[in-house]
Residue frames as a rotation matrix with the C-alpha (Angstrom) as fourth column:
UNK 1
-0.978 -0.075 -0.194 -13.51
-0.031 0.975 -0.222 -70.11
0.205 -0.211 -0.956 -55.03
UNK 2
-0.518 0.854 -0.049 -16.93
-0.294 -0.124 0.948 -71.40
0.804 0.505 0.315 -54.82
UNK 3
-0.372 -0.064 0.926 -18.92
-0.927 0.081 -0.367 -71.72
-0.052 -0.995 -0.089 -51.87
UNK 4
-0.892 -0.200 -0.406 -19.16
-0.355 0.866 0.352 -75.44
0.281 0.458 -0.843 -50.68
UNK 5
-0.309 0.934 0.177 -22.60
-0.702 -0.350 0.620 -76.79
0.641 0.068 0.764 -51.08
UNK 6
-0.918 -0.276 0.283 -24.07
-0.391 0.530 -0.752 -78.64
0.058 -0.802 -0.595 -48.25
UNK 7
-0.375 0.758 -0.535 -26.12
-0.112 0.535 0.837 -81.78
0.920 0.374 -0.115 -48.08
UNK 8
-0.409 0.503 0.761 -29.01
-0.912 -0.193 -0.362 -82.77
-0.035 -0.842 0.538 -45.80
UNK 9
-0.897 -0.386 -0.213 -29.60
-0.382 0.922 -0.061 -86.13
0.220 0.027 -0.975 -44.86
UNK 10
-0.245 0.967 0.064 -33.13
-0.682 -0.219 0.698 -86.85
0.689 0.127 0.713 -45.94
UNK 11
0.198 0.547 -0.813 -33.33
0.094 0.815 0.571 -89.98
0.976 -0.190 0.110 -43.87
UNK 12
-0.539 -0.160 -0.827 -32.53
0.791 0.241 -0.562 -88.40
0.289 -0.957 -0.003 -40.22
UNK 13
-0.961 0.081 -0.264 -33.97
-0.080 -0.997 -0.013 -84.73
-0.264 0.009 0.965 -41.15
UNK 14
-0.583 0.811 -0.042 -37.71
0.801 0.583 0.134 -84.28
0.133 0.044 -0.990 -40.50
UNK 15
-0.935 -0.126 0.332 -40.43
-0.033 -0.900 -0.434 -81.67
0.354 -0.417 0.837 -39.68
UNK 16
0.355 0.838 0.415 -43.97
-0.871 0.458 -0.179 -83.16
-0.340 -0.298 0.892 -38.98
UNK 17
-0.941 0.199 0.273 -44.04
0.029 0.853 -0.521 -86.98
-0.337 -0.482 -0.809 -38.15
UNK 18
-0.193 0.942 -0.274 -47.67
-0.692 0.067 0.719 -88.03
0.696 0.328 0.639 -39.90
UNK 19
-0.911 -0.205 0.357 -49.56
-0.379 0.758 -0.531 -90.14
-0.161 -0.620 -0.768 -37.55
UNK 20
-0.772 0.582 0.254 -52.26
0.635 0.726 0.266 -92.57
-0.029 0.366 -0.930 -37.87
UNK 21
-0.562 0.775 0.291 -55.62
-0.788 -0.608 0.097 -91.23
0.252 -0.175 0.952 -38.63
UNK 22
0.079 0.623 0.778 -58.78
-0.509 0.697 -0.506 -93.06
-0.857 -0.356 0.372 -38.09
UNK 23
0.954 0.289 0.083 -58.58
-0.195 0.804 -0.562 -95.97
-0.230 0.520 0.823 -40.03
UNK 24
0.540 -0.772 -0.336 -55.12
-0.059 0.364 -0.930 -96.54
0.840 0.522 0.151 -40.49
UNK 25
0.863 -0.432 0.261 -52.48
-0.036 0.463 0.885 -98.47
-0.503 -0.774 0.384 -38.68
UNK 26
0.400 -0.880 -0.258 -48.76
-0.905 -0.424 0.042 -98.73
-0.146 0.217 -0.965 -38.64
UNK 27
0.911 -0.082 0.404 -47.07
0.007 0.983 0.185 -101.32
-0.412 -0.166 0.896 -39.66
UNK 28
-0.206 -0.884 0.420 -43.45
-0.403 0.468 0.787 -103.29
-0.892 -0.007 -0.452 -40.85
UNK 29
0.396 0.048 -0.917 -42.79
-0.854 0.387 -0.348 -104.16
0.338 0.921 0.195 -44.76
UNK 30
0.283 -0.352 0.892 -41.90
-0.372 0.817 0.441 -108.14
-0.884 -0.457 0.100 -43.64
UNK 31
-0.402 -0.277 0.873 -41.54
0.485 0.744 0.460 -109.55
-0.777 0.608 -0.165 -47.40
UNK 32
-0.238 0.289 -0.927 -41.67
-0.733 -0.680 -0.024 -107.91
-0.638 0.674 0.374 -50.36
UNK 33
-0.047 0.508 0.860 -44.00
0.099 0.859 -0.502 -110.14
-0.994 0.062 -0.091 -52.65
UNK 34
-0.544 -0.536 0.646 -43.42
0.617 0.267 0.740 -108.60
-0.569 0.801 0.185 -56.26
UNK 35
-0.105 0.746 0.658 -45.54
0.715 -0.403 0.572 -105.84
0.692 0.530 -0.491 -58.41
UNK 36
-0.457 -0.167 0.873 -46.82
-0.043 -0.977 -0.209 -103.95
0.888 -0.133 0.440 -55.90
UNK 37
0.635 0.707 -0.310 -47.63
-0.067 0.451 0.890 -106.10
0.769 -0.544 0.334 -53.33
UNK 38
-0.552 -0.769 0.322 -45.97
-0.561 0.057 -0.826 -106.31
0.617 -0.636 -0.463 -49.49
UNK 39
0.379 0.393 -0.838 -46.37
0.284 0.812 0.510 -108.40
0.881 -0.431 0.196 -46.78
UNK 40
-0.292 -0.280 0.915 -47.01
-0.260 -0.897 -0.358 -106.13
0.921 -0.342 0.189 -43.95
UNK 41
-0.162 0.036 -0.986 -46.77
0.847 0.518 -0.120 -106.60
0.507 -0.854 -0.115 -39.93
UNK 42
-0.105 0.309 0.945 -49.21
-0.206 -0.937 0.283 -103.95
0.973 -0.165 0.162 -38.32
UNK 43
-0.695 -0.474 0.541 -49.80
-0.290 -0.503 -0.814 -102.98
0.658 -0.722 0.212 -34.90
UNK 44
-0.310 0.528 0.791 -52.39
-0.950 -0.135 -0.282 -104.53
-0.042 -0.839 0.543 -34.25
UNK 45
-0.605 -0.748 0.272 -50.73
-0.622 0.658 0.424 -107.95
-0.496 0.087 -0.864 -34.75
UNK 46
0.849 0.302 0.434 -52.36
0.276 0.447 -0.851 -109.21
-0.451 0.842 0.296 -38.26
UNK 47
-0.502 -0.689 0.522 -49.93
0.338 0.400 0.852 -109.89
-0.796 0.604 0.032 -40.92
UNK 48
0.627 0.772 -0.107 -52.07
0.055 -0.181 -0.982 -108.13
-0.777 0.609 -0.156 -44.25
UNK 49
-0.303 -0.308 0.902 -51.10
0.929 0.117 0.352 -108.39
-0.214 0.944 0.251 -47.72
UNK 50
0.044 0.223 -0.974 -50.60
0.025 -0.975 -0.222 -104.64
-0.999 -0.014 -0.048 -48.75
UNK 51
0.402 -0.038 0.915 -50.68
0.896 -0.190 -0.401 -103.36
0.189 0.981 -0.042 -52.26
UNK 52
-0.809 -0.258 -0.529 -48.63
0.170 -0.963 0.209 -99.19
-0.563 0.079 0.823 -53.07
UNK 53
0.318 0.909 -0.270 -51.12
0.571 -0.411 -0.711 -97.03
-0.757 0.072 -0.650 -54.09
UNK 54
0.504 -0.215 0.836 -50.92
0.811 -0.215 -0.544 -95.74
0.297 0.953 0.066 -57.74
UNK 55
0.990 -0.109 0.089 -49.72
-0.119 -0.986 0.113 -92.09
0.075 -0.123 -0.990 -56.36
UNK 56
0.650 -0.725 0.229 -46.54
-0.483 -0.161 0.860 -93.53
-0.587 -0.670 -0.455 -54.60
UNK 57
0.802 -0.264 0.536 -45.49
0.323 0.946 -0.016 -96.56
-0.503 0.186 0.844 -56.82
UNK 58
0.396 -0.757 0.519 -42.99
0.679 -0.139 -0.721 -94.64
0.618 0.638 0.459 -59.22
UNK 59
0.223 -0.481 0.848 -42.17
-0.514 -0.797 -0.317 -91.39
0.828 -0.366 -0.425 -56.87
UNK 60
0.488 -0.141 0.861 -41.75
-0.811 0.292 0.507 -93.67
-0.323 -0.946 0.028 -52.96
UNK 61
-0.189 -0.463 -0.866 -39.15
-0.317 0.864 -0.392 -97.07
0.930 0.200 -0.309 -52.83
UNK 62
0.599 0.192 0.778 -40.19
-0.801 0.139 0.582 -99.28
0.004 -0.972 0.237 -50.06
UNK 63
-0.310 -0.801 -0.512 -37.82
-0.422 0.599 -0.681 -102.05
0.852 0.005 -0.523 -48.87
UNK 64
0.068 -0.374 -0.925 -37.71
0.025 0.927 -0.373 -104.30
0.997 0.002 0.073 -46.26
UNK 65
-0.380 -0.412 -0.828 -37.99
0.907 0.011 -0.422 -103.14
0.183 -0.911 0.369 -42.74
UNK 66
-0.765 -0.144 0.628 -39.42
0.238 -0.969 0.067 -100.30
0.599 0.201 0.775 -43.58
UNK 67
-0.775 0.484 -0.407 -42.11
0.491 0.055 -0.869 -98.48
-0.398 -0.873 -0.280 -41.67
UNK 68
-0.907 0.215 0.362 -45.86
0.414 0.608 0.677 -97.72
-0.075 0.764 -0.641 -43.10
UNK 69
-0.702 0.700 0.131 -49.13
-0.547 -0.411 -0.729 -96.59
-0.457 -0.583 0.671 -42.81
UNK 70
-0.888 0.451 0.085 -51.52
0.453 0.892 0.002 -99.13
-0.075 0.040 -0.996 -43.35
UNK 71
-0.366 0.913 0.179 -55.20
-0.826 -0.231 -0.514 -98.59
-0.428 -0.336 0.839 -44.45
UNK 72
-0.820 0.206 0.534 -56.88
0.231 0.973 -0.020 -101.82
-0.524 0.106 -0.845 -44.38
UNK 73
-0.800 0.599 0.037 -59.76
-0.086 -0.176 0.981 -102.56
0.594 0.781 0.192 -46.64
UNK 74
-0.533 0.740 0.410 -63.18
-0.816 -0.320 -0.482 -102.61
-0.226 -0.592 0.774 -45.59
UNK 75
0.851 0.259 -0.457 -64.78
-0.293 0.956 -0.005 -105.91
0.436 0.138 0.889 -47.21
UNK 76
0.883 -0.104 -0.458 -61.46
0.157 0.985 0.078 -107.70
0.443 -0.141 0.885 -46.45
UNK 77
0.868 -0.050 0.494 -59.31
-0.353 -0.762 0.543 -107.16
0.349 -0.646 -0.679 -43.48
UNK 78
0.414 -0.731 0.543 -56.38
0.414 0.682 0.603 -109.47
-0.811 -0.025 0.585 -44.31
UNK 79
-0.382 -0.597 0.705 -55.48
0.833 -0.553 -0.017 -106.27
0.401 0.581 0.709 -47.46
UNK 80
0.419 0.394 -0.818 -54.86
0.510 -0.847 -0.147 -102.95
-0.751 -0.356 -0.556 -47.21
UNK 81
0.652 -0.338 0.679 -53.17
0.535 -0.430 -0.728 -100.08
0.538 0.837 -0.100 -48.81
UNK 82
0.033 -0.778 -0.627 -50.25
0.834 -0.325 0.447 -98.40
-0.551 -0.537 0.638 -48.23
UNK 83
0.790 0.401 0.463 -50.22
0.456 -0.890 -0.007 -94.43
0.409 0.217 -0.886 -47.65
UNK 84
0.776 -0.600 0.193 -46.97
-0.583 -0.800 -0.141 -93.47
0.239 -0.003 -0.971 -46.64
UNK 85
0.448 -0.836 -0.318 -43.37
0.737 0.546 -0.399 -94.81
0.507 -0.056 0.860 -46.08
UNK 86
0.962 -0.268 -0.051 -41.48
-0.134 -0.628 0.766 -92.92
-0.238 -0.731 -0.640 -42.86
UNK 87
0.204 -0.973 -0.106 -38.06
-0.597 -0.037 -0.802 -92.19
0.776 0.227 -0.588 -42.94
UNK 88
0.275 -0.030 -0.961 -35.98
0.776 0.596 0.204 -93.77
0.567 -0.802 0.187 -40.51
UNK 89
-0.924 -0.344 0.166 -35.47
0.109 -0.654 -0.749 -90.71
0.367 -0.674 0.641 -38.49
UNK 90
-0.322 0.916 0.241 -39.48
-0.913 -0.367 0.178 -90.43
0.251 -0.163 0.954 -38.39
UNK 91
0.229 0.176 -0.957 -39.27
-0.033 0.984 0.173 -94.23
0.973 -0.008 0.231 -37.36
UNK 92
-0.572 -0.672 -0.471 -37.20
0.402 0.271 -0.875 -93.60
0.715 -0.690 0.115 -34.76
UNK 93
-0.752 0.289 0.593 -39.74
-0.542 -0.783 -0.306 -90.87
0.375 -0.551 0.745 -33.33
UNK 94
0.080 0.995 0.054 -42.64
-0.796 0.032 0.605 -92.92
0.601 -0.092 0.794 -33.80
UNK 95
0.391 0.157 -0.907 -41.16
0.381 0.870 0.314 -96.04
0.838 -0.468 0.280 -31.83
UNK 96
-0.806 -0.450 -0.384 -39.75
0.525 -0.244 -0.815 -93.40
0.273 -0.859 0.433 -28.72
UNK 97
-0.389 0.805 0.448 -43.65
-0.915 -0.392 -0.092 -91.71
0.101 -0.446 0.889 -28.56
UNK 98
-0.842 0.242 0.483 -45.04
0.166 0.966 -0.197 -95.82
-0.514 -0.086 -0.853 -28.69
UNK 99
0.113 0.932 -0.345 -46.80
-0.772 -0.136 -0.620 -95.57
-0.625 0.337 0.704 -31.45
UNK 100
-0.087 -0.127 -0.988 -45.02
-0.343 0.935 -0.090 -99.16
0.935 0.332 -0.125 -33.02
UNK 101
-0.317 -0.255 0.913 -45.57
-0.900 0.385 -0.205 -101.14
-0.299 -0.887 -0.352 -29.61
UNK 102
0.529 0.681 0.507 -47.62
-0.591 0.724 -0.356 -103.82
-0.609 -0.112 0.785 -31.12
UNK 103
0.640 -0.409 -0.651 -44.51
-0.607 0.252 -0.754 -104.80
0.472 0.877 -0.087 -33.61
């Protein structure tokens, strides 16, 4: 008999927890706007029209509710880009250290 193979549940199982660097801000996918635009709620309570960055767009799905890293643009601080999607187990960490407080 073979031995039985056991799964790991990518969305509660974690080992480093990325956190903001300079320039970038967490934030909430609020409306998903089509292409590769979202319509992100960040922590420091602007509303920015995000865009996925070419790296993530085919290998990351974002959805609804999800949770973000945000690097706003420099000329215009109503867009940014989006650099990572957190599980929700790595959601859950970042909103028990308060690092979502402004959501």
């Amino acid at each position: 008999m073979p031995p039985k193979k056991t799964t790991i549940d990518k969305e509660t199982e974690f080992r480093k927890v990325r956190t903001p660097r300079e320039g970038e801000i967490l934030g909430v996918v609020v409306k998903m706007m089509g292409f590769d635009r979202l319509q992100v709620k960040c922590t420091d309570g602007k509303t920015r029209l995000c865009r996925i960055r070419g790296k993530m767009k085919k290998r990351v799905w974002i959805r609804e509710g999800d949770v973000v890293l945000v690097a706003p643009w420099d000329f215009q601080d109503e867009k940014g880009d989006i650099m990572w999607r957190y599980s929700k187990g790595q959601a859950r960490w970042l909103e028990d250290n308060s690092y979502l407080q402004g959501i």
